[in-house]
C-alpha positions in Angstrom: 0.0 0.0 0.0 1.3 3.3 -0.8 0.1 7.1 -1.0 1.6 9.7 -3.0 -0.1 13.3 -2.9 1.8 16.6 -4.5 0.5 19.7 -3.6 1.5 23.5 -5.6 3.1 25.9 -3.7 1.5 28.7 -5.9 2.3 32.1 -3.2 5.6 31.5 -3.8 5.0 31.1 -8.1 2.6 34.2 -7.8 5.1 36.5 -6.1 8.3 35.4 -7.9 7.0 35.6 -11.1 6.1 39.3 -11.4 9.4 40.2 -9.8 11.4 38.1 -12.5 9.1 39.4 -15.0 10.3 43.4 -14.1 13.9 42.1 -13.5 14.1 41.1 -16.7 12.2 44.3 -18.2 14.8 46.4 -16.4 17.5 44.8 -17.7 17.0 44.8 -21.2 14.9 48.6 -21.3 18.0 49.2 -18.9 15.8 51.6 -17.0 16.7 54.1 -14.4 20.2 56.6 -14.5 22.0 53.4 -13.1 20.8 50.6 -15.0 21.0 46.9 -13.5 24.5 45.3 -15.2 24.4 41.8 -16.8 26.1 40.0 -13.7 24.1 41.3 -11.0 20.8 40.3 -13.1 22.1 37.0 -13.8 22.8 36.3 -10.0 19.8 37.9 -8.9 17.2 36.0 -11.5 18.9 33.0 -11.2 19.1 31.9 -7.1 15.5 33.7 -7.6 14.3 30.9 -9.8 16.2 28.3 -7.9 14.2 29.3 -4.9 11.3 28.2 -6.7 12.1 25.4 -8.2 13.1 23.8 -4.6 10.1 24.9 -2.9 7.1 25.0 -5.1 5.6 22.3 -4.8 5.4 19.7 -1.6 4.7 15.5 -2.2 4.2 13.5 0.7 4.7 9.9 -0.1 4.1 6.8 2.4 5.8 3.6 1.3 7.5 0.6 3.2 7.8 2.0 6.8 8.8 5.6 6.0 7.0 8.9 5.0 8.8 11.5 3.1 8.1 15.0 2.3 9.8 15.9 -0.9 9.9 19.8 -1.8 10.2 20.8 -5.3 12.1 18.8 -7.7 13.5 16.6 -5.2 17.3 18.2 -3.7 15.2 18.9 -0.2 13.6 15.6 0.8 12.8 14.6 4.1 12.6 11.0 4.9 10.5 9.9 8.5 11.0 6.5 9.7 8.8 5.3 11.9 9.3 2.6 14.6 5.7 2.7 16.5 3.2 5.1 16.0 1.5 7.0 18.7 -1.0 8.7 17.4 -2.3 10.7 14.2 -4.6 13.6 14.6 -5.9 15.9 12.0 -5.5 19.9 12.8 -5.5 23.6 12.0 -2.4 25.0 11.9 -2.3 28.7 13.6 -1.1 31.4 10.6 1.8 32.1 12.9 3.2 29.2 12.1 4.2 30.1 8.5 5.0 27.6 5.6 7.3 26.0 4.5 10.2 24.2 7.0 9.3 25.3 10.7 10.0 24.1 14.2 7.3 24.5 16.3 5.8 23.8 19.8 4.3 20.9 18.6 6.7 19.3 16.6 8.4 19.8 13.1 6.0 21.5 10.2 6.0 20.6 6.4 3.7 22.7 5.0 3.4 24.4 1.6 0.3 26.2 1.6 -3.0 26.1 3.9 -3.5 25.3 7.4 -4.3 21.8 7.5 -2.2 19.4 8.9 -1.5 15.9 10.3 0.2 15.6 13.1 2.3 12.7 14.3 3.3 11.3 17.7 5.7 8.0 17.0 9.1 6.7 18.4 12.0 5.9 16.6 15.0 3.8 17.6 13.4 4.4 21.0 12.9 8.4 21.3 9.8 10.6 21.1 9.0 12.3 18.2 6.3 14.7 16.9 5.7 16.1 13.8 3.3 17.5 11.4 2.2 17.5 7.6 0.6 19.9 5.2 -2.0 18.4 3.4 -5.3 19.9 1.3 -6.7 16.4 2.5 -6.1 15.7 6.0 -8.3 13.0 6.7 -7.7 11.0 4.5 -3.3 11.3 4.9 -4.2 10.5 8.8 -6.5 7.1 7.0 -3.7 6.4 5.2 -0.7 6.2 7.3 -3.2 4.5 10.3 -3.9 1.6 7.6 -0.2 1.2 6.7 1.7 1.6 10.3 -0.9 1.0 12.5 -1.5 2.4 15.9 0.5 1.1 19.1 -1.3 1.2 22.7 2.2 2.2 23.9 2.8 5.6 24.4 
């Protein structure tokens, strides 16, 4: 049994674009008494558009006894193996908590967009761990990985 669910990070597409979009205008209009040079709108565009290629979009996948949380086009990956699940409980995460890669009262946050979540309590190699996952379908992520790992009465 596997699950596999990609979700778009599109606030980070929607803002990045325009800016690339006038970058580029003002390079080749060369606007302004101090036009942007060739190197500095190289450097500029291009960690721009690696920033978005490593973080827009967020897969989670479940297979053999490990979840992973793949951004973008794979470089940041995530891999959770899990000994004995706790629990999984479906939640709301506050805005405060941001997107993207956070630490956060309540364990580790993947998240991409939204505020639901999945959060889960498990041990591996013997220590405590929480952590949560963005999804746009939380109830059915916290179906999924109670089917494939099972819950433990030990806590």
């Amino acid at each position: 049994m596997t699950y596999k669910k990609s979700q778009t990070g599109w606030l980070i597409v929607i803002i990045v674009s325009p800016i690339l979009i006038f970058l580029l205008l003002t390079y080749l209009n060369q606007w302004g008494n101090n036009p942007i040079p060739l190197i500095p709108f190289l450097a500029i565009s291009g960690i721009m558009i690696i920033v978005v290629m490593l973080f827009y979009k967020l897969t989670i996948c479940i297979e053999g006894r490990k979840i992973e949380a793949i951004y973008g086009i794979g470089l940041i990956k995530f891999t959770i193996r899990i000994d004995i699940l706790n629990s999984v409980t479906t939640l709301r995460t506050p805005w405060w908590y941001g997107w993207g890669i956070r630490f956060t009262p309540k364990g580790r946050l993947y998240n991409i967009h939204g505020s639901k979540a999945v959060k889960l309590e498990y041990r591996r190699e013997g220590k405590s761990k929480k952590i949560m996952l963005g999804t746009p379908e939380p109830e059915k992520l916290k179906d999924m990985i109670e089917k494939h790992f099972g819950l433990s009465d030990y806590v």
